[in-house]
C-alpha positions as CSV (number, residue, x, y, z in Angstrom):
1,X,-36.8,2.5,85.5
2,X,-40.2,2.4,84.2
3,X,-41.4,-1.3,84.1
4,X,-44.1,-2.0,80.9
5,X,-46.2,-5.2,81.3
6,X,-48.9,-6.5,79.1
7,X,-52.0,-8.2,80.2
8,X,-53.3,-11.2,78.2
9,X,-55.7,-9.0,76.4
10,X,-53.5,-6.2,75.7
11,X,-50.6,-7.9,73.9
12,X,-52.9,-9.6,70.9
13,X,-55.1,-6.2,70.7
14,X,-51.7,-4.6,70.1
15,X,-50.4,-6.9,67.5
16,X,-53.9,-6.4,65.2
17,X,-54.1,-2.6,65.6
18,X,-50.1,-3.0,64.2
19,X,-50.9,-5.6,61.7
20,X,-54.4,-3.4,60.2
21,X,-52.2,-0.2,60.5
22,X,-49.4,-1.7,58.2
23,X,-52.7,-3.0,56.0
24,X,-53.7,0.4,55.6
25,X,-50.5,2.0,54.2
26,X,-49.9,-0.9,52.0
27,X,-49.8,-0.3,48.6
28,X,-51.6,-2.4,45.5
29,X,-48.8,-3.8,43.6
30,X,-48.8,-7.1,44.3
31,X,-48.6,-8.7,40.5
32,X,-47.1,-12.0,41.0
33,X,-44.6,-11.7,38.4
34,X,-41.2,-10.7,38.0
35,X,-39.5,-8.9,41.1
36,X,-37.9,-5.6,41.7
37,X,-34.3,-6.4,41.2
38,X,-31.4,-3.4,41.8
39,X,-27.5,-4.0,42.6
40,X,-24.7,-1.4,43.3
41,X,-21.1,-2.6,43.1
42,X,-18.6,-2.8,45.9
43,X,-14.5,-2.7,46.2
44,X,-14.1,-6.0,48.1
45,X,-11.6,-8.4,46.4
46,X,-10.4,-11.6,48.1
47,X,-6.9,-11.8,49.0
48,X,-6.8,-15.1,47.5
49,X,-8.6,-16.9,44.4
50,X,-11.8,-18.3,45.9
51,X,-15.2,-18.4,44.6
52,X,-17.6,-16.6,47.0
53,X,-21.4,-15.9,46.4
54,X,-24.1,-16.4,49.0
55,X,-26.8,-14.5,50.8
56,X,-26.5,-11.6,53.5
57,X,-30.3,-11.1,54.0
58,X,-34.2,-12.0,53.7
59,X,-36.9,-10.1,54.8
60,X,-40.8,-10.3,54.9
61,X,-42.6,-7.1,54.6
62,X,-45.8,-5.6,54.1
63,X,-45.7,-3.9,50.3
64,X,-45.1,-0.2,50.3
65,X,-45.2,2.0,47.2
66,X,-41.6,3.2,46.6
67,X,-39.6,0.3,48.8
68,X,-37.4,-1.5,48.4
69,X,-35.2,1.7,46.8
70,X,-31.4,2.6,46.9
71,X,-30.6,4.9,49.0
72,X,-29.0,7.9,47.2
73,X,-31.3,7.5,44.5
74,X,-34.1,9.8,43.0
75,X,-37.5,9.2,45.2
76,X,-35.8,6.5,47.7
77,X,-36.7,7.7,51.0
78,X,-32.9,7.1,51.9
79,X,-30.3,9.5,50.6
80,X,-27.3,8.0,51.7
81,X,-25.6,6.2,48.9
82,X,-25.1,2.2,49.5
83,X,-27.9,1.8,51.6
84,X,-31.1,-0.2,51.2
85,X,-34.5,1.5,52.1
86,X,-36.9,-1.7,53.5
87,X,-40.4,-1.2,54.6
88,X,-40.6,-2.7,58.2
89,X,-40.1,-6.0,58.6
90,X,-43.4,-8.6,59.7
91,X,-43.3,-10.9,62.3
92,X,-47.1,-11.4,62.0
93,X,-48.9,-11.1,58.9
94,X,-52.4,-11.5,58.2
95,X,-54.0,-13.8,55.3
96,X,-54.4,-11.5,52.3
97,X,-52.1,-9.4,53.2
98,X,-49.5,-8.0,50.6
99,X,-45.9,-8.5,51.6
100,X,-42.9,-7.9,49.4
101,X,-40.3,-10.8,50.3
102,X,-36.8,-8.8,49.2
103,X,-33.4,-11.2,49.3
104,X,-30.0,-10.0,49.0
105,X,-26.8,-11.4,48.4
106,X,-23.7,-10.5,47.6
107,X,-21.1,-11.5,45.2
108,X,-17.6,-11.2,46.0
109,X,-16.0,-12.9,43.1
110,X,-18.3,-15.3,40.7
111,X,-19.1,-14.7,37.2
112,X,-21.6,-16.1,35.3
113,X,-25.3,-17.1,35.4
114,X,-27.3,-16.6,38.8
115,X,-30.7,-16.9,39.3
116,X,-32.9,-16.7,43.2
117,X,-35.5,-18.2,43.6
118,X,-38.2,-18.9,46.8
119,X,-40.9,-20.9,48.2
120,X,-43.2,-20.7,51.2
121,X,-44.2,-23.6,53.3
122,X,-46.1,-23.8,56.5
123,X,-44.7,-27.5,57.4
124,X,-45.4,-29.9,54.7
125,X,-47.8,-27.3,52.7
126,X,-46.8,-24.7,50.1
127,X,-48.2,-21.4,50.3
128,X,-46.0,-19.8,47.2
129,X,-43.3,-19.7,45.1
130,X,-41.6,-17.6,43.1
131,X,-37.8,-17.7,40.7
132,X,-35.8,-14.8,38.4
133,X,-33.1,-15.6,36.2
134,X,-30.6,-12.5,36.6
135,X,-30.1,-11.6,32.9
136,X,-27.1,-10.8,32.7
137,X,-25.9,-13.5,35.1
138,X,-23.9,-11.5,37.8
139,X,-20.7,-10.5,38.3
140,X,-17.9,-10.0,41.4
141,X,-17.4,-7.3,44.1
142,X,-21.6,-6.0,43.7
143,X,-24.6,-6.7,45.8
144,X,-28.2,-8.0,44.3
145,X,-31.5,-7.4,45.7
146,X,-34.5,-9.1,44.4
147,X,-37.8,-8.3,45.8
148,X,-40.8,-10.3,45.0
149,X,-44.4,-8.4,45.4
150,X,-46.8,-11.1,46.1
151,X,-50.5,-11.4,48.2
152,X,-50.2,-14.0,51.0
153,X,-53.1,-16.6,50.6
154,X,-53.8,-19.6,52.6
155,X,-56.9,-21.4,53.5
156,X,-55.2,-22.7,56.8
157,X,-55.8,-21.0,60.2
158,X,-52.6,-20.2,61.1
159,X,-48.9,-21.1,61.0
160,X,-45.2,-20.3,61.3
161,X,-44.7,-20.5,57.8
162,X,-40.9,-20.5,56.4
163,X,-39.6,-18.2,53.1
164,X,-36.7,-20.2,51.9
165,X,-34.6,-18.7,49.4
166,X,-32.4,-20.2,46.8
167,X,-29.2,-18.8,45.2
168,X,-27.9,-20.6,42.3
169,X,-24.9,-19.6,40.3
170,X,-22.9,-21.7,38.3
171,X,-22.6,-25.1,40.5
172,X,-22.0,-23.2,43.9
173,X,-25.9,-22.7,45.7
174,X,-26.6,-21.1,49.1
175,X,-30.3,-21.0,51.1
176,X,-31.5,-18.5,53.3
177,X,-34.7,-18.8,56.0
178,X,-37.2,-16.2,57.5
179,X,-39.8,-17.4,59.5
180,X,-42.7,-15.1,60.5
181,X,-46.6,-15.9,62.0
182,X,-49.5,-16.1,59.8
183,X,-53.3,-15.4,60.9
């Protein structure tokens, strides 16, 4: 077996060509207003009377025109129906750089009004925030996506900084963390 090693140089020149190759593709839409929401029902019904609502997924990704999409529908780069096409996921992101912070949760059984909401924080220092309101509150057995297009500033150096997301519906609530590098 073939044994790759990296030499203190190598690994860091690696992570910038990545990071300014991913700055290159990414696309301009990075409005700080309302998200990209989608949803797409599922059959899943408790076998008993329970309330269940609560996140499956957050992701931090550089902004790509097109993504997120559905797969299975018209210009989604995924055809396969009940599928969710991402751009790849950031570990290390670069100040300035236009991400597109997309949360999903699911609803198994809750009706009523939802809303998600986020905020970054590099320790005790926030970077961004962001909310929607679902309009039509949500409703049992479908999954929600909500991504937010946004431009990562910060006038520190560096950090770990941590996306915390916020699902409120009705008086149940559920969080979510991604943490991810800044430079």
């Amino acid at each position: 077996m073939r044994k790759i090693q990296f030499s203190t140089f190598s690994l860091p020149v690696l992570v910038a060509t990545l990071a300014i190759s991913a700055l290159v593709v990414a696309q301009d839409n990075s409005q700080n207003g309302a998200p990209t929401v989608f949803s797409y029902g599922v059959s899943q019904t408790p076998p008993i009377k329970i309330t269940v609502i609560g996140f499956t997924n957050a992701n931090v990704a550089i902004q790509m025109k097109g993504f997120p999409c559905m797969g299975g529908t018209s210009g989604c780069a995924d055809q396969v129906p009940g599928t969710l096409a991402l751009s790849a996921p950031m570990a290390v992101v670069m100040n300035g750089s236009k991400l597109t912070y997309t949360f999903e949760f699911e609803d198994v059984s809750y009706t009523g009004a939802c809303s998600v909401s986020f905020i970054l924080m590099d320790g005790a220092t926030k970077l961004d925030s962001g909310n929607y309101t679902f309009p039509k509150g949500c409703m049992p057995n479908t999954v929600y996506f909500a991504a937010f297009n946004r431009t990562l500033k910060s006038k520190q150096k560096m950090g770990i900084p941590s996306l915390n997301g916020s699902l409120k519906a009705g008086t149940h609530k559920d969080t979510i963390t991604q943490k991810f590098c800044f430079m």
